[in-house]
Every structure is written in structure tokens, then in C-alpha cells.
C-alpha positions in Angstrom: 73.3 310.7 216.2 70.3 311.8 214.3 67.0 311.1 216.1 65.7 309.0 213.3 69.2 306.8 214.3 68.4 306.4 217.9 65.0 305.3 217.0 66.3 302.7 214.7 68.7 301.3 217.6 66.6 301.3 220.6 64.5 299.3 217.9 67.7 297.2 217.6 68.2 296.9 221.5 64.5 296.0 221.8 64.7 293.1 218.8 67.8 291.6 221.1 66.2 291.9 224.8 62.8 290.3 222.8 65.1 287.4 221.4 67.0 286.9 224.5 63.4 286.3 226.4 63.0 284.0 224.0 65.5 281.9 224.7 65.5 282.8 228.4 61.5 281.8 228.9 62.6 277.6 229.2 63.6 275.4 231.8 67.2 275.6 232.2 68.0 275.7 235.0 71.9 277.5 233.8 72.6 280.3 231.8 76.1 280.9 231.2 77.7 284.0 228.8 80.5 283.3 227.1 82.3 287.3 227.9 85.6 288.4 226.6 85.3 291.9 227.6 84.8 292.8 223.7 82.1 295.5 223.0 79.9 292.3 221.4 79.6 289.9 224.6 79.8 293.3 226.5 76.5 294.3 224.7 75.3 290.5 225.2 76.5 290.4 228.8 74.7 293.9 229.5 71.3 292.7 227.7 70.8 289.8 229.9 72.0 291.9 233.1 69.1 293.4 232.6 66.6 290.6 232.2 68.0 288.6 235.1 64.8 289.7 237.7 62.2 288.5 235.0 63.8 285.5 234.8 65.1 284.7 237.9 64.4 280.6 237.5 68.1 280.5 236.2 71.5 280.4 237.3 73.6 282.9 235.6 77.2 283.0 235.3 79.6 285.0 233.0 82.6 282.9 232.1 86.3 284.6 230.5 88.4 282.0 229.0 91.9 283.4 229.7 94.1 281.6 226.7 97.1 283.5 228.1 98.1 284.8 224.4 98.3 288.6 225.1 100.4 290.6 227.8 97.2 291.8 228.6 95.1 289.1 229.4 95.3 289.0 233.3 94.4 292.5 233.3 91.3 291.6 230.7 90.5 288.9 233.2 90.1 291.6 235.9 88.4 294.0 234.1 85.9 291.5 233.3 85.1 290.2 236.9 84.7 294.2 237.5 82.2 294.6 235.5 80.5 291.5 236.2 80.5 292.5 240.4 78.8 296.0 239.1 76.1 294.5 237.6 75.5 291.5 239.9 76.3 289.0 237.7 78.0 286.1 239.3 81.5 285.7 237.4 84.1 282.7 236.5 87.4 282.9 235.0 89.0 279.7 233.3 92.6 279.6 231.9 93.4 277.8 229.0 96.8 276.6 227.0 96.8 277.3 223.8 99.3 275.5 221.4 100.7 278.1 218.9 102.1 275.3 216.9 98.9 273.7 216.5 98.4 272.0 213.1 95.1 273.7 213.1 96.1 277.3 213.1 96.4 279.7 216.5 93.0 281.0 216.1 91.2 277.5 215.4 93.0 276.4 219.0 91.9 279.1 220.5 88.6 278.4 219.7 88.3 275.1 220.6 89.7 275.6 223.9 87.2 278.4 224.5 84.4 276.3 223.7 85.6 273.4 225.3 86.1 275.8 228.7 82.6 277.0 228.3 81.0 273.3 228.4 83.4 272.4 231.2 81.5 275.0 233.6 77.4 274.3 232.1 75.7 271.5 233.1 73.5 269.3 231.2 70.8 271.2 229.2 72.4 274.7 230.2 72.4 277.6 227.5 75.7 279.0 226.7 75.0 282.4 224.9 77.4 283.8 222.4 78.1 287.8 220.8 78.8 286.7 217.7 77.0 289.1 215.3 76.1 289.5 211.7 79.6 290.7 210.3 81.1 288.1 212.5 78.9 285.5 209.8 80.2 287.0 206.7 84.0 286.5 207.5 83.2 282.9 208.8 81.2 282.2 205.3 84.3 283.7 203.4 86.5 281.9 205.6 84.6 278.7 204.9 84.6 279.9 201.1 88.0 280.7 200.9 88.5 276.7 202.4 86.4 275.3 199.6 84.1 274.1 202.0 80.5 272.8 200.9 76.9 273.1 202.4 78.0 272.0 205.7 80.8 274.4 205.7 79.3 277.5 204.2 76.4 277.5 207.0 78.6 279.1 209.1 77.4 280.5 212.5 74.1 278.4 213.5 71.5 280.5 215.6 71.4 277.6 218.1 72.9 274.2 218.1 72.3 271.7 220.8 75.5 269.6 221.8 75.9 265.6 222.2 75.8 266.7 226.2 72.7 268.3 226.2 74.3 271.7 226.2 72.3 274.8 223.5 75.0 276.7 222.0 73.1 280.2 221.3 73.4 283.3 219.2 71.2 285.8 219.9 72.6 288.7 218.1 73.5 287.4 214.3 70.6 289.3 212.5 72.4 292.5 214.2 75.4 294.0 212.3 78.7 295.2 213.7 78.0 299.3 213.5 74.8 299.3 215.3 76.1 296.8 218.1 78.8 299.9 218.4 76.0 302.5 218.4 74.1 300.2 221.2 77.2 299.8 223.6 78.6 303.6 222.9 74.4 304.3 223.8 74.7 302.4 227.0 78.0 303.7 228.0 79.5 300.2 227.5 83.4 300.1 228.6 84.9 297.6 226.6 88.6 295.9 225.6 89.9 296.4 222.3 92.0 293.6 221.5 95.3 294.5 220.0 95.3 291.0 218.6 92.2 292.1 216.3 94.5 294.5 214.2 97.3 291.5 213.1 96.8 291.0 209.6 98.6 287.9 210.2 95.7 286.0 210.7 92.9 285.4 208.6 89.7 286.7 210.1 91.5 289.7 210.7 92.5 290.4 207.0 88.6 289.6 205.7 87.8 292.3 208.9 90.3 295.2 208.0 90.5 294.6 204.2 88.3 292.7 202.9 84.7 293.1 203.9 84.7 297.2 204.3 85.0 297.2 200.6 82.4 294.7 200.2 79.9 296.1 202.2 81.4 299.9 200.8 79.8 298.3 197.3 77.3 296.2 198.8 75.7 297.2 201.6 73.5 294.3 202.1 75.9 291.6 201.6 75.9 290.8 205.2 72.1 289.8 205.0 72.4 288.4 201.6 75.2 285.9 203.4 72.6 285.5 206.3 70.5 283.9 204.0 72.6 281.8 201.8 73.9 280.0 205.3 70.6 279.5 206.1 70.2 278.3 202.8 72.9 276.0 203.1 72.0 274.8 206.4 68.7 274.0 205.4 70.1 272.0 202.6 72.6 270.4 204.4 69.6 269.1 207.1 67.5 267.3 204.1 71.0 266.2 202.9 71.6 264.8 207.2 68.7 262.8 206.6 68.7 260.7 203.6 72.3 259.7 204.9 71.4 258.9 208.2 69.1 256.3 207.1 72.1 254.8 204.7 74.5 254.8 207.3 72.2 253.2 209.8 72.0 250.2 207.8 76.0 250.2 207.5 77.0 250.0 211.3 77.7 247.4 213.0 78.0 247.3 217.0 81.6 248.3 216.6 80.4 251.8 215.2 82.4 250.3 211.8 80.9 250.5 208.6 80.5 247.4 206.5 82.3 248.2 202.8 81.0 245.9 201.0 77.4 247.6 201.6 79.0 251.0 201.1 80.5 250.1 198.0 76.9 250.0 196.4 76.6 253.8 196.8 78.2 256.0 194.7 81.4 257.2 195.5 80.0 260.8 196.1 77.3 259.1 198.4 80.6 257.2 199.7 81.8 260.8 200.6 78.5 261.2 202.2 78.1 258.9 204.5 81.7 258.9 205.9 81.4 262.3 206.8 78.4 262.0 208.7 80.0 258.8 210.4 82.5 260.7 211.6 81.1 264.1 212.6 78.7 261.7 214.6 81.7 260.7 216.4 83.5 263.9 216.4 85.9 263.3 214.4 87.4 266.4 212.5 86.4 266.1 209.0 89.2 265.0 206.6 90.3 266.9 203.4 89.2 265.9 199.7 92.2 264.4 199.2 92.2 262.1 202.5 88.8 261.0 200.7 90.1 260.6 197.2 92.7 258.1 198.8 89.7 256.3 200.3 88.8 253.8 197.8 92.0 252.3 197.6 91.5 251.1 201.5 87.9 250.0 200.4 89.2 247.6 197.5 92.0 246.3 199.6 92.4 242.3 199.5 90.9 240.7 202.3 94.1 240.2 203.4 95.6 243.5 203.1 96.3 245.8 206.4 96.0 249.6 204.8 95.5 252.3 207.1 95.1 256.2 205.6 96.5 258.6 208.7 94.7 262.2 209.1 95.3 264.7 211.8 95.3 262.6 214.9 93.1 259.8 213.4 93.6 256.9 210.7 91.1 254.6 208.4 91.9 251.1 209.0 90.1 248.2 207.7 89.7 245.1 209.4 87.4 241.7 207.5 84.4 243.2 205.6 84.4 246.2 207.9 86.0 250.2 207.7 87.1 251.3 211.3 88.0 255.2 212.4 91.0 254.7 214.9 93.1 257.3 217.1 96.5 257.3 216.0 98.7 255.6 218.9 102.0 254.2 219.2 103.2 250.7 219.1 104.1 249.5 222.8 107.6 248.8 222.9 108.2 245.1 223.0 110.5 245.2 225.8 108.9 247.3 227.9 107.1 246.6 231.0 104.8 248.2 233.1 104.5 247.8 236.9 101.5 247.1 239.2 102.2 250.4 241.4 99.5 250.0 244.6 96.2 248.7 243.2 96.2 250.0 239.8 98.1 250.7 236.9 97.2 253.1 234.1 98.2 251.6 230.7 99.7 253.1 228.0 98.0 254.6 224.8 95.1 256.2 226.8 93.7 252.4 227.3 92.8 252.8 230.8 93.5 251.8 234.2 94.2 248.4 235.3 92.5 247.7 238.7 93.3 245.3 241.6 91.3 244.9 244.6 91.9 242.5 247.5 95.1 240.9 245.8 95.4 237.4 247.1 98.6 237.1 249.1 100.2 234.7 247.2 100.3 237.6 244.6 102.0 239.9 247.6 105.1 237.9 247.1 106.2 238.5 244.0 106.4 240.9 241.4 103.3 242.2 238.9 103.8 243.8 235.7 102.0 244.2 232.3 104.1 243.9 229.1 103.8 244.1 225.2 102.4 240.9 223.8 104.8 238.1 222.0 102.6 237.4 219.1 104.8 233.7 219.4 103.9 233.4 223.2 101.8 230.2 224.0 99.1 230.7 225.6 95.4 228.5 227.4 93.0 230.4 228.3 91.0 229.2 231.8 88.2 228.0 229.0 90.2 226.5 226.2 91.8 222.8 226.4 94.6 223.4 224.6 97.0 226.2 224.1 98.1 228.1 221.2 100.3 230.9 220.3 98.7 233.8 220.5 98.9 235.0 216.7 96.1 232.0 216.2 94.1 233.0 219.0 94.1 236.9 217.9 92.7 235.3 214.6 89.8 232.6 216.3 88.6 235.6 218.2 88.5 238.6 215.4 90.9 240.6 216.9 92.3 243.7 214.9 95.4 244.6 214.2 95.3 247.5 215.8 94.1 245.5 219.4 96.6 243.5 219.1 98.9 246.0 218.9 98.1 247.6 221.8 97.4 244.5 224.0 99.0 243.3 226.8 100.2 240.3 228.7 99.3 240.3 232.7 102.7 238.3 234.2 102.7 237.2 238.0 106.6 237.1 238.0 107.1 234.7 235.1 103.6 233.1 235.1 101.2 234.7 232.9 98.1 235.5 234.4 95.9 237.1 231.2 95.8 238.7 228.2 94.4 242.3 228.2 92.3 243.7 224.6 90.5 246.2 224.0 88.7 246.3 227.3 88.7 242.7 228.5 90.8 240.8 230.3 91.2 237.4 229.4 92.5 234.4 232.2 95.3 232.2 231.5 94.5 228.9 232.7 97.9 229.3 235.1 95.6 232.2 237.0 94.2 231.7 240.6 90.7 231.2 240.3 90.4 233.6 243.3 92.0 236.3 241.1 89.3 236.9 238.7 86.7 238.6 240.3 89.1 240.7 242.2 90.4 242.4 238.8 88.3 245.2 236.9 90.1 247.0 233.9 88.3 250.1 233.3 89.8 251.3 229.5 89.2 253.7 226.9 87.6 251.6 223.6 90.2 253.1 220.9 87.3 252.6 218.1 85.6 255.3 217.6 
């Protein structure tokens, strides 16, 4: 290395320590590094070693997510929580399952289950730091291009994003390219893993690395910064964009979190687009494709009457009266089965919660308590109501959706029934002790998103 080289990366290595005090000089009280053991969160890991006494008003803590997809990993893991006792740096491991099947692609999985592992361990308002660097931007941009993604998309890698939970996802090192990170660790005498998974062409990320982008930045050498900017560009464009929707789709909501189509109808259909995207990234909802969103205004234009759904990934569109609902997918409860009162709770089907019981009254002791699927043709008074009704006409006098009452449930004190569970509430037959209803809580899992 030339001397004029090693001035340019100790100018490099001074850029990153100045930006990580930048982000370190705040109130968090946790720091945690995301650290595979690669030469980038080696270099990331081994800048902030060195800040640590400067900033000692933070907790630190490196954190490997072991995804148990390479022979290797176990021995990573222990690399990593070597080098971490060396430099002082308190250390975590977290193991993950990956799906390989999963309908979002191996490496997408992976991802998710890394972030996800890194929020599990940092508490509200905690900084996770990342090592992705400027190379690392271009083949997520060309990823994103190669997709067909638009301005949200081709923004690629933020700098810093702050979570729903508080949490600052942060980047120090994307204005530094791929070489001179190598220069910087080789420099510092950095012992790193090397990944066989990196050199399967197999996967996307890892074609753009070997084939692709060498031969771009072999004709271009400043494509990486010229990418820089356009996601900055984008991002930029896509935050006016954020904006001007946000104040459509507040007007749109109702306390459901649905939105009311005959108001959205009024927009265009690419401000139609629009807003349901933001609905739904607000909720975390992956995105659907363009072609999910062609199929959209069908389901808008519905008859009242009509009970269309449109089914993406794990989620489905459903409309209900004058409103557009995001639901989880789930499956219809059997209409025979039954579901027994096991201790003092139950935990209902379809991820709808637990069914408590405290104090039972002992005439309950004697017999036998069970939920089951609900008999639309099942008469039934509720403790307020004079009269009884099958419960098809109730489900319509009190707005229910089809998708509730789907997935509600009938509370039976052997062949007495006691209430009617929905989306969250349990409602009293009139046959129910009046003891009974302050001693039952149902603590459930709202399937509207």
C-alpha cells in the first residue's frame, strides 16, 4: 500500500469513528451491533470497541443471530463471542429457524429473522448499528430494480430508520465502499469469517456481487455513489409523496383501522394505489404486488351485498358495508369441533386469544365447559335483549363481519349456553349466572389489522 493509500484510509477510519460519535453522543441508554463475524460488522464491531470509554453512558452488546443454515455456524458463533471477550465487549448469541421453503425466498427469511432477533434483545429507544456498506446499496438498489420496485423500493438501505417500538436502525458505514472497508480491517489486523454461502450464485445478491457489479463499477467507477444519491433521491421523494397521503388516508379511517371506499373511490385509482400502500405499511403489512392491486377495484365496486375477499401472502382484502378491511388469513373453525375449558383458561383457535376464568362459581364445577363453532341457526337472548333471535339476525343488528362471525364462538355450560364470544367481547346469554360475568376476562388478538 502506497502512502498516499494509507492516508486516504486512516481518512476513511477517521470519517467512520467521527460518524459513529455521532450517533453514539445521545441518550440511549443501549447500543447493540448487529455482528456476523464478516469483515464489515467486524470493522463496525472493532470501531465502536474503541469508542466505548468515551462513551461509557451506554450499554453495549454485540449480538450473532445464528440461522443454523451452514455446517459452520456454531463454530462462527464461537469465533464471534472470542472476539467479542478480547475486546471487552459484552456478547449475545440468538438462534434462529429459518424456513427454506419460505414463499419469500431463503435470503428474505433470513433477514427477517435476523432483524427480528436484533429487536428481541434492544430495548425501547436502543440503537441497533449495522455494517452494511456502500456496495452493499448498489446490489440492494438493483435488487429493488430488477423487482420493478418504485420510489419506496429503489431507496434501498436508509442511513437510520426509527422503528414503531422506538428502536433506531443505524448505518454508519454506507458512504464507505467495499475495497477500502477490506483495506481498513486487513490495516487493523481484523480476523474475519468468509462465508461460503457468499460465493452460491444461486442466490441473487450473490450473482449482482460476483458478476454483475465488478463490471459495472470496472466501467463505472462511481456508480456506487451515483446509486447513493438516486436512493437518496428517491427517499426524499418518497417522504413528500408519505405526506400528502397521510393527510388522505387520515380522513379515510375509521376506528376499525378500515378505510371507507366510497371516500377512496374519489381519488384516482393511482392515488387509490397510494393510499393503500401506506395503510398497510402503517400496519406492517407486506406490500402486495401490482397485480394484487389491479384486482382491487373489483372488491371496491362490489354490491353492497357481495362478500369478495382478494388473498395475498398471509393476508386478504375483505369488504364489509361502506368499509375496506386488511385481514389475516385464518381458517374456518370446524363446526363440530369443541374446545375444552382446561384449568382456568383456554386458548382459542385462530390466534384469537385466551379465554379466562377466575373464581368459577361451583355450580359451574359440576359439569362440563367447552367453547364451540357457532350455529348461525342457534337461538339465542342476550342478558339485555327481551326476545331471542337466531343468531344470523343478531350478527346483522350488531354489524358483525363475516369474517367475526366466522371465527366466533359459542360458550356452553354442558348444554346451556352461557355467551357468545366476537372479536374480543364476550357477550351473556340471558341463561348465564349473573355471578359469572365479572369472573370471565377474554384477552384476544383483534384479527383486523
Amino acid at each position: 500500500m502506497c502512502q498516499q493509500d494509507g492516508f486516504f484510509v486512516m481518512s476513511v477510519l477517521n470519517t467512520l469513528t467521527d460518524r459513529l460519535s455521532d450517533f453514539l453522543d445521545c441518550s440511549a441508554r443501549q447500543i447493540v451491533i448487529g455482528y456476523s463475524g464478516g469483515v464489515d460488522s467486524h470493522l463496525l464491531l472493532h470501531a465502536v470497541a474503541s469508542l466505548t470509554k468515551q462513551f461509557s453512558q451506554h450499554r453495549y452488546l454485540a449480538v450473532y443471530v445464528n440461522h443454523g443454515l451452514s455446517e459452520h455456524a456454531d463454530k462462527w458463533q464461537a469465533h464471534c463471542g472470542a472476539i467479542c471477550e478480547a475486546l471487552a465487549m459484552p456478547f449475545r448469541a440468538i438462534r434462529v429457524d429459518v424456513d427454506p421453503q419460505s414463499p419469500q425466498g431463503i435470503e428474505a427469511a433470513a433477514r427477517s429473522a435476523r432483524y427480528r432477533a436484533l429487536e428481541s434483545v434492544t430495548e425501547h429507544h436502543g440503537i441497533i448499528l449495522l455494517g452494511q456498506h456502500q456496495d452493499d446499496q448498489l446490489e440492494t438498489f438493483l435488487l429493488q430494480l430488477k423487482r420493478g420496485a418504485g420510489p419506496k423500493g429503489l431507496s434501498a438501505m436508509p442511513q437510520e430508520l426509527t422503528r414503531e417500538n422506538g428502536v433506531r436502525l443505524v448505518r454508519p458505514m454506507l458512504g464507505i465502499n467495499r475495497d477500502t472497508v477490506l483495506q481498513l480491517a486487513k490495516q487493523a489486523n481484523l480476523q474475519w469469517i468468509e462465508d461460503e454461502s457468499n460465493q452460491d450464485e444461486r442466490f441473487d445478491r450473490n450473482f449482482l456481487r460476483q458478476q454483475i457489479v465488478p463490471k459495472m463499477l470496472e466501467r463505472w467507477p462511481d456508480m456506487a455513489q451515483a446509486v447513493q444519491r438516486s436512493a437518496h433521491l428517491c427517499a426524499e421523494q418518497q417522504r413528500l409523496l408519505d405526506e400528502v397521503t397521510l393527510t388522505y388516508l387520515s380522513a379515510l379511517q375509521n376506528d376499525d383501522n378500515a378505510l371507507h371506499i366510497p371516500s377512496l373511490l374519489r381519488y384516482s385509482s393511482s392515488w387509490q394505489n397510494q393510499i393503500v400502500r401506506l395503510w398497510l405499511a402503517q400496519q406492517g403489512v407486506p406490500l402486495p404486488s401490482q397485480a394484487v392491486l389491479l384486482e382491487l377495484p373489483s372488491l371496491l365496486t362490489a354490491k353492497r351485498d357481495a362478500e369478495p375477499k382478494i388473498v395475498f401472502g398471509d393476508f386478504q382484502f375483505r369488504r364489509f358495508r361502506e368499509y375496506l378491511y386488511c385481514i389475516e388469513c385464518y381458517q374456518s373453525i370446524s363446526s363440530e369441533h369443541e374446545f375444552e375449558l382446561d384449568g382456568q383458561q383456554i386458548i382459542m383457535p385462530n390466534r384469537l386469544g385466551k379465554l379466562h376464568f377466575s373464581l368459577i362459581p361451583e355450580v359451574l364445577n359440576q359439569g362440563r365447559l367447552y367453547l364451540r363453532s357457532v350455529a348461525l341457526s342457534f337461538k339465542f337472548k342476550p342478558a339485555t335483549e327481551p326476545h331471542s333471535k337466531p343468531l344470523k339476525q343478531w350478527f346483522k343488528l350488531w354489524d358483525i363481519p363475516v369474517w367475526q362471525r366466522e371465527q366466533s364462538l359459542m360458550l356452553f355450560h354442558d348444554n346451556v349456553c352461557l355467551g357468545v364470544c366476537i372479536n374480543g367481547k364476550l357477550i351473556f346469554s340471558h341463561d348465564a349466572p349473573v355471578e359469572l360475568k365479572d369472573k370471565v376476562a377474554w384477552h384476544a388478538s383483534a384479527p383486523v389489522l
